[in-house]
N, C-alpha and C positions, 0 to 999 in steps of 0.2 A: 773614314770621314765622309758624313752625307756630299752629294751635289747638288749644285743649284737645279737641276735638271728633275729630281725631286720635290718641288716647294711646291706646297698646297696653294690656288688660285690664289687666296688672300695673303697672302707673303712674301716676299721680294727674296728672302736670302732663307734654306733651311739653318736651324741652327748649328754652328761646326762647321760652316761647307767651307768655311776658307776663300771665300770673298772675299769679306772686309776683312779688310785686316785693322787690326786695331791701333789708335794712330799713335797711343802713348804721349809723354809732355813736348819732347823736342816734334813730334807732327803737329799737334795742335799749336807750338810756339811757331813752327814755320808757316804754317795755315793762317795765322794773324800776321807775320811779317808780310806777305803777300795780299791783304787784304792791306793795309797800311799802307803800302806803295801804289796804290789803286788812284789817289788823288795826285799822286804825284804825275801818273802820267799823262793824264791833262785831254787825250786826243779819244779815250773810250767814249765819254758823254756825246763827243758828234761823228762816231762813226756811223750813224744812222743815219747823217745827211751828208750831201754834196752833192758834187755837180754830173750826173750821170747821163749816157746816151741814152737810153729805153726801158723801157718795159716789151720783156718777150709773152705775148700770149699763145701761149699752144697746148694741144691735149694731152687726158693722162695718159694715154696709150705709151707703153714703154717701147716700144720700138723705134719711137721718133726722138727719146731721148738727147743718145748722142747729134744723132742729124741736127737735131736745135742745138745742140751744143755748139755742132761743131758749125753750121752755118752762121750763127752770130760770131763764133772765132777768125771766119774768114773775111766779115765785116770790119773787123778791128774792134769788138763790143767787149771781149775777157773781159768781165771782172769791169765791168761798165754799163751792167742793165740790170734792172731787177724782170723777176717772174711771175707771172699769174698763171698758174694749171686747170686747168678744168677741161671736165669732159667735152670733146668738141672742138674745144678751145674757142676760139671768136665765134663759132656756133652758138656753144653753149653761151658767152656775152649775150648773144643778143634774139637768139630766137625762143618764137611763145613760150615751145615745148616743156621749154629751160627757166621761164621766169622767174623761180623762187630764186636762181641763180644771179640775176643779173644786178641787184644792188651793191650783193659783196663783190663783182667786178667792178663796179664802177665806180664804189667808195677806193676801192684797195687803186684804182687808177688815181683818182684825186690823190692820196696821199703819198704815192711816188712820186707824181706829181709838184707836190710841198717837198716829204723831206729830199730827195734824189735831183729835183730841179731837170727832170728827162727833158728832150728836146721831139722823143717819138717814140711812136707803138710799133713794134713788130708782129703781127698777128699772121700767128698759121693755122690751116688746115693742114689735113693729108688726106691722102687716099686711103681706102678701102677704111673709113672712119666706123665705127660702129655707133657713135651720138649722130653722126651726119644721119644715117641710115633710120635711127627714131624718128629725129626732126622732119627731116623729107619724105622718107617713106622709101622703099624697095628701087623701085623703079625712077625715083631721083638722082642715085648713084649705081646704078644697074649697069653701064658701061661709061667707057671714059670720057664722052664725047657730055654724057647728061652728068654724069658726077662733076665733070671740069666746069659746066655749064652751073652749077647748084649752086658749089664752092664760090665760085665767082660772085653769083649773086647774094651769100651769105655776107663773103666779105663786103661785098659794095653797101649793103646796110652797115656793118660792124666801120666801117668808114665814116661814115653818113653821119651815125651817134657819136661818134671820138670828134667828127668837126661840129657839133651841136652841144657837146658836154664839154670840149676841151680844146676852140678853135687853133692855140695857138703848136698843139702838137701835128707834126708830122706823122702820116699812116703808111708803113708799107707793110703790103698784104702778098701771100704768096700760100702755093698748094706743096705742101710734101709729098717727093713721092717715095716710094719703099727702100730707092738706093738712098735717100736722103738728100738726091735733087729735089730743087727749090725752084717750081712754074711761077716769079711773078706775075699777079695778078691786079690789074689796075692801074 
């Protein structure tokens, strides 16, 4: 029996490999009972809105991952903010470097915005950023005193726009560092 590990670009399954399996009458009769009970439960059509703490902004960098994870869990946010990723993160929001960028942040903030009802923005940087280092240039984050020093100033524009696009949200800004300590900043 082929693998799917075999399939030519254009293909999703070779044929025989035993993926799909075939769903016969009683799958496709259970596949309808389940789309059927779809109105019944009433709570799918608005789980796209309510009443949420934030919107977390921070970069793609995977290292800072968990750290955002786990610093909005110490907030009490689980499962209480939505996400905006980009490189830089509030960087990338708001400086030149990055402008093609900053509309799809600012729309995607409106409509958290709307449907989530957030109450504030969490925006992070981190240290040893590689967008920070485009934006600014070498010797903007070349040691910790002038990186602390950028960051800062980044965020305090990325603040400055969130109360000019969206007065009635709260801003808290803060720098990651590599253990996944959080320097607020502001």
């Amino acid at each position: 029996m082929p693998d799917c590990t075999s399939v030519t670009p254009h293909a999703v399954h070779a044929p025989g490999c035993g993926c799909a399996v075939p769903l016969g009458r009683r799958g496709v009769l259970a596949g309808l009972g389940g789309l059927l009970t779809l109105p019944a439960m009433g709570g799918i059509a608005r789980a796209a809105s309510g009443n949420y703490e934030a919107m977390l902004v921070n970069c793609i960098d995977p290292r800072f991952t968990t750290g955002s994870f786990e610093y909005m869990g110490t907030r009490q946010m689980r499962n209480r903010y939505s996400q905006f990723v980009i490189a830089g993160g509030p960087v990338g929001a708001v400086h030149p470097r990055f402008a093609a960028w900053h509309q799809a942040f600012w729309d995607n903030l409106g409509i958290t915005v709307s449907l989530h009802s957030i109450k504030s923005v969490v925006a992070l940087t981190h240290r040893d950023c590689g967008a920070a280092k485009l934006a600014f240039g070498e010797a903007a984050v070349a040691d910790p005193t002038a990186e602390t020093a950028t960051h800062a100033k980044a965020l305090s524009i990325f603040r400055a726009e969130v109360a000019s696009r969206q007065p009635a949200l709260k801003v808290v800004t803060g720098i990651m560092a590599l253990d996944g300590s959080v320097m607020t900043v502001g």
